[in-house]
C-alpha angles and dihedrals in degrees: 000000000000113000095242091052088055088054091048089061102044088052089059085055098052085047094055105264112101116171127256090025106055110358144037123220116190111190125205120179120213123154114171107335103107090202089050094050090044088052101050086042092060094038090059101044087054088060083062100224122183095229132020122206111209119191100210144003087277103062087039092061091044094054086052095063090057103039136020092182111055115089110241123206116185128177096208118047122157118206097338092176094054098042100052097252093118140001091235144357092238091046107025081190090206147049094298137097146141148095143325132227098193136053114194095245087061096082096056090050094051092043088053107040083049091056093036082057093035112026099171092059112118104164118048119191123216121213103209130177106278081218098040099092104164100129096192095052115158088229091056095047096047094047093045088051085053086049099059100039080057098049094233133140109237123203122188124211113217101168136118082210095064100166086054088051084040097057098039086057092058088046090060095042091050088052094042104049089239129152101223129204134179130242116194124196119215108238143122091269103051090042081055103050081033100132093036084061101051087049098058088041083063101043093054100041095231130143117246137184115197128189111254136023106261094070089057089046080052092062096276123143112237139339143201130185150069119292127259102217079062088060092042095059098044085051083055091057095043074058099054091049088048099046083049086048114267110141125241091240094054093057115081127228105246123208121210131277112174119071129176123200112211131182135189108212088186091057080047095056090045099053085042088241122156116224109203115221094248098061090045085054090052088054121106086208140359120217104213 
């Protein structure tokens, strides 16, 4: 079991509801496949809980098509205005609710720290959920308007493939004379396909900032962002006040607040990248 999961249970504990006495938890695990996140969707709402937990704005949206009634909690919701999910982030107004792993201003902050690291990079890919659709995100704008202030080309990577995109992206930059870094969202699917993406980083020898520690303690170069276990016990507590009766639409969205900066001054060395002292000053921790 992942590790945030296990701290989402043990929340629920804390907070009175320990499985097996008092409560119930049925698990289903669904990364990118769209059948298979319709299927463990559908399998969930006919056990008839009383409150379901989504990890992203896929399975939420999953879960949607098969009920309109079950309160839905997810840790990890992009753009759920946007996207349709809720009226507002202050009154949600359905049966949705939940947390946020991105703040507009973070995509100025991630562009930036990437260009102050790597300052020849001129292209930056994008890896983005193969499922998540939704053209006018408010991720995607914000990073697109980054992009431009800092003169960079922005790609962005939609495939469920992503060491082919990935390639095809080096065989373009290589064509094209172009400096190539590497942005990565958080979200259930690139945590998933986490290790496949530090290795291609690598291979390819481009800087790369991801959203949350544990990448960077996994060899990876640099990351800003708040922490999902943060979001997964939160969700955990949205679960306690709706399992006592609070309603979904009287529970805000809540966007992040909390962001660490992390380098890896090893994955530096080894990219043959210089960090200047002032961005090491600006860093919550330094992997050494």
């Amino acid at each position: 079991m992942q590790p945030h999961v296990i701290l989402f249970q043990k929340t629920l504990q804390d907070l009175g509801w320990a499985d097996g006495r008092n409560l119930r938890i049925d698990y289903r695990l669904a990364v990118a496949d769209p059948g298979q996140i319709r299927t463990a969707a559908a399998e969930l709402v006919r056990l008839k809980p009383d409150v379901l937990l989504a990890q992203s704005t896929p399975e939420t949206k999953a879960l949607l098509e098969q009920t309109r009634s079950v309160p839905i909690v997810s840790p990890m919701l992009s753009d759920p205005v946007g996207s349709g999910l809720v009226e507002s982030f202050a009154n949600p107004g359905g049966t949705v609710t939940g947390f946020t792993t991105f703040e507009e201003s973070m995509a100025g902050k991630w562009l930036g720290l990437l260009k102050e690291i790597g300052p020849d990079v001129t292209r930056i890919a994008i890896i983005l959920h193969p499922l998540d659709e939704t053209p006018s995100s408010g991720v995607q704008r914000a990073v697109k308007a980054a992009a431009s202030s800092l003169g960079v080309e922005l790609t962005s990577i939609r495939d469920a493939h992503i060491e082919r995109a990935l390639e095809v992206v080096a065989i373009d930059a290589v064509a094209r004379k172009a400096n190539v870094g590497l942005l990565v969202l958080p979200g259930i699917y690139t945590r998933a396909h986490r290790y496949l993406i530090l290795s291609l980083a690598a291979k390819y020898s481009w800087p790369a900032i991801y959203p949350s520690r544990d990448y960077v303690k996994a060899g990876g170069l640099m990351s800003y962002g708040t922490e999902i276990s943060d979001a997964f016990r939160q969700a955990a507590a949205y679960i306690d006040r709706i399992l006592r009766g609070e309603k979904p639409s009287q529970l805000p969205v809540q966007a992040p607040t909390n962001f660490r900066l992390v380098i890896n001054l090893w994955a530096a060395k080894v990219f043959g990248l210089t960090v200047s002292s002032s961005l090491l000053a600006r860093a919550d921790e330094v992997i050494e």
